[in-house]
C-alpha positions in Angstrom: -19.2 -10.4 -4.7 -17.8 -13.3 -3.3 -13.8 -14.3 -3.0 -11.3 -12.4 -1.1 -11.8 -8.9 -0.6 -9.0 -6.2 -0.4 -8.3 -5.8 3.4 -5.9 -3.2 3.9 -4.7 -4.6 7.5 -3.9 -8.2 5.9 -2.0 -5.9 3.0 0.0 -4.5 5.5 0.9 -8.0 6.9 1.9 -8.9 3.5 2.6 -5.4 1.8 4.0 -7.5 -1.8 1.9 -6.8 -4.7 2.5 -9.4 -7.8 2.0 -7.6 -11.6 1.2 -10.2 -14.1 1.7 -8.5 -17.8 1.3 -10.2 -20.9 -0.3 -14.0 -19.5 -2.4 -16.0 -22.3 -5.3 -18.5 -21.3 -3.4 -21.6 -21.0 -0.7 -19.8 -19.2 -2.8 -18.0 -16.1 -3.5 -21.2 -13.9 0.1 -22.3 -13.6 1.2 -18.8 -13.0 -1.8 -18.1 -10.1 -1.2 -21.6 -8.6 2.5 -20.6 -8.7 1.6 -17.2 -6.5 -0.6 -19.1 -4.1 2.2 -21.5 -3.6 4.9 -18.9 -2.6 2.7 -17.3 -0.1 1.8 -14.2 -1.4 -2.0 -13.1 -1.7 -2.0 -9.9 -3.9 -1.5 -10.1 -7.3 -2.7 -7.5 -10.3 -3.4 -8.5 -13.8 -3.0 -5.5 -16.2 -5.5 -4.5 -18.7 -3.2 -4.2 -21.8 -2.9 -7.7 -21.7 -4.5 -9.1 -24.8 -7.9 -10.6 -23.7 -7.5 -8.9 -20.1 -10.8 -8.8 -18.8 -11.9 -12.4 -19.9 -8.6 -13.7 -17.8 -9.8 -11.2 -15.2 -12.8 -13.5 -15.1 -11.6 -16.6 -15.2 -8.7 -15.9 -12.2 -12.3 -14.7 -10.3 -13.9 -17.8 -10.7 -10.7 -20.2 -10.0 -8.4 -18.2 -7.5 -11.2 -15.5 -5.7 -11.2 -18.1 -2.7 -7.2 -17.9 -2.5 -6.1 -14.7 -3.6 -7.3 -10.9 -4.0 -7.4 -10.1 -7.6 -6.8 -6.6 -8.6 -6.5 -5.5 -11.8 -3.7 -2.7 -13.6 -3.2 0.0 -16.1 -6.2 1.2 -15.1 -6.2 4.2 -17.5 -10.4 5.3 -17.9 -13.6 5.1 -15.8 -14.7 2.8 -18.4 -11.5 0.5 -17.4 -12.1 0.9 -14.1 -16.1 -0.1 -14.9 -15.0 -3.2 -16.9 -12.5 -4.3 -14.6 -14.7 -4.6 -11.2 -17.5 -6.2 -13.5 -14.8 -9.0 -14.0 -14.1 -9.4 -10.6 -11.0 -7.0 -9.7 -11.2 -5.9 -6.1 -8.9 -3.1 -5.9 -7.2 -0.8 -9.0 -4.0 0.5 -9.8 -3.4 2.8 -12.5 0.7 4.4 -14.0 -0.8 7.7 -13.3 -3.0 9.6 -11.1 -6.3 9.6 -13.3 -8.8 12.3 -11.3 -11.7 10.5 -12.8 -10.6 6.8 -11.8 -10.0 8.1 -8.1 -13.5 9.8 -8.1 -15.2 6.4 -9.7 -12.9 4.7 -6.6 -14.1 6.9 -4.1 -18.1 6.3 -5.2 -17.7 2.8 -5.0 -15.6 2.3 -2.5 -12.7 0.8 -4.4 -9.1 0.8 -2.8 -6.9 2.8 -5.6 -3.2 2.3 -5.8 -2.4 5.6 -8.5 1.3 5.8 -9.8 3.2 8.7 -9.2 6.7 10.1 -9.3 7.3 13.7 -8.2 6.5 15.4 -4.3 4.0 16.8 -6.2 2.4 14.1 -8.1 2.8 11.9 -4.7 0.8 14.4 -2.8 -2.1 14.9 -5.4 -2.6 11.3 -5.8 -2.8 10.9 -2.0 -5.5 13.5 -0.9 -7.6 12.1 -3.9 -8.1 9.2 -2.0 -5.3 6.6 -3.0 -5.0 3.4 -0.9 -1.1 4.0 -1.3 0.4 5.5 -4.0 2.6 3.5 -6.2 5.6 5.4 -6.8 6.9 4.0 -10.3 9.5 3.6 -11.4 11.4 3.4 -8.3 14.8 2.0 -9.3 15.5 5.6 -11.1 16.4 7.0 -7.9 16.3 3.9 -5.8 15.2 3.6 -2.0 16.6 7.1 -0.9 14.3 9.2 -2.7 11.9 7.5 0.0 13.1 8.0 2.7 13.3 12.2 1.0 9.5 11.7 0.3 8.8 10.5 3.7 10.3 13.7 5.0 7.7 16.2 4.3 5.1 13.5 3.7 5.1 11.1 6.6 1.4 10.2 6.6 1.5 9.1 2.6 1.6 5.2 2.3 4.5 4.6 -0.6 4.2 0.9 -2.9 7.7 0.8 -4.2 7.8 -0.3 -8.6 10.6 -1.2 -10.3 13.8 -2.7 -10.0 12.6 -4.6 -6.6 14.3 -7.9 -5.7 14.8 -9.7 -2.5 18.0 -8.3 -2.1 17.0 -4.7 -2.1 13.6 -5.4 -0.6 14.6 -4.5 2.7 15.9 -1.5 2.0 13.2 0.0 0.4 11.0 -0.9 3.4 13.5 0.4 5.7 13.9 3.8 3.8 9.7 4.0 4.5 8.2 2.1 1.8 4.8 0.4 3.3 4.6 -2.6 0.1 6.3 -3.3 -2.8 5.1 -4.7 -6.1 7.0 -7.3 -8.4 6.2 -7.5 -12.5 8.7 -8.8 -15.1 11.3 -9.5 -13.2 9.4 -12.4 -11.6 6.6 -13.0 -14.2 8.6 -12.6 -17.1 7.6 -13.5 -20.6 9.8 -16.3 -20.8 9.3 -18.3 -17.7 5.6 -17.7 -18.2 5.7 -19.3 -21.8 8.0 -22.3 -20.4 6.0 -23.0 -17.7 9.2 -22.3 -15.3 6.6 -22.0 -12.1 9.3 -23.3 -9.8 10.7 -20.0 -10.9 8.1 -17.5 -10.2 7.2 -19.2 -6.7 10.8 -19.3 -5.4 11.3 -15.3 -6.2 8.1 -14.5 -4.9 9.0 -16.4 -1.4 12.0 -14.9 -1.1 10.8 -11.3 -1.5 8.1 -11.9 0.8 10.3 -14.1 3.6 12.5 -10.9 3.6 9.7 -8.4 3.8 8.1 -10.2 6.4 11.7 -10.6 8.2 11.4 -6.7 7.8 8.4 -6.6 9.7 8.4 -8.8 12.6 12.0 -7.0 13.2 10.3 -3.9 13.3 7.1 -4.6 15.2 
């Protein structure tokens, strides 16, 4: 498969994760140019999206070369199947699907399963999640992180929900490793306006203060 692979290391140089929900055909290029332009190179397009796995392919054969394409609410083996046929290079699911992280593990497929509780955290984790995506985070905000990270030090947390770039920080600092963006940034509105200047200039100011974060913290 050619096109950019997921590399964990570059991830963790920039941990910030866009969700794209809800994109039509003529909408996708503006929004993916939009993404390459702010600087950020991870970006998930969700399969309950209408027409999800033919803009899957198309993002594959425009954007491979620029960014890694992932794809989301990945909820079945058979979505997980469909999805990497179309050119997704890493999968991230609401929940913890045992099946999807067995398919991932065969196939050597970094997984990003949601979770909420200590115990849904940890069971995600030792079933071979990339990170686990802790969702949604703005219902107990960065705190409960830095609580998780407690007993569970070695777990990699994505933070979902609620982040902007004037919390980003925090969540970082409180021991989340990325964070992922969705509606707040690709909302249905500035998608079906065309308001790219938009979506750019939020995703390069969460990303300028993550990677603040991390040069500080080095």
């Amino acid at each position: 498969m050619s096109g950019v692979a997921f590399d964990p290391a570059r991830f963790a140089q920039k941990p910030v994760l866009g969700i794209i929900r809800g994109v039509t055909e003529t909408q996708l290029h503006g929004v993916l140019q939009a993404v390459v332009r702010s600087g950020v190179e991870f970006v998930e397009l969700t399969l309950n999206t209408p027409d999800a796995i033919s803009l899957l392919k198309a993002a594959d054969r425009e954007f491979s070369d620029s960014l890694c394409l992932g794809a989301g609410t990945v909820l079945s083996v058979r979505d997980a199947e469909m999805a990497t046929a179309a050119g997704a290079r890493f999968l991230v699911s609401p929940t913890a699907q045992p099946e999807v992280a067995r398919f991932c593990r065969e196939q050597g497929l970094h997984h990003f399963p949601g979770a909420f509780t200590p115990t849904e955290i940890e069971n995600a984790w030792n079933a071979g999640a990339c990170m686990v995506k802790v969702f949604p985070a703005s219902v107990l905000g960065p705190g409960y992180f830095r609580e998780i990270k407690g007993p569970f030090n070695d777990i990699r947390l994505m933070a979902v929900g609620g982040v902007r770039a004037s919390n980003v920080r925090d969540y970082f600092e409180k021991g989340a490793s990325a964070v992922a963006v969705g509606a707040s940034v690709f909302s249905q509105q500035r998608m079906e306006s065309g308001d790219h200047a938009a979506i750019q200039h939020d995703l390069a100011e969460i990303l300028i203060e993550v990677t603040a974060f991390l040069n500080k913290n080095k």
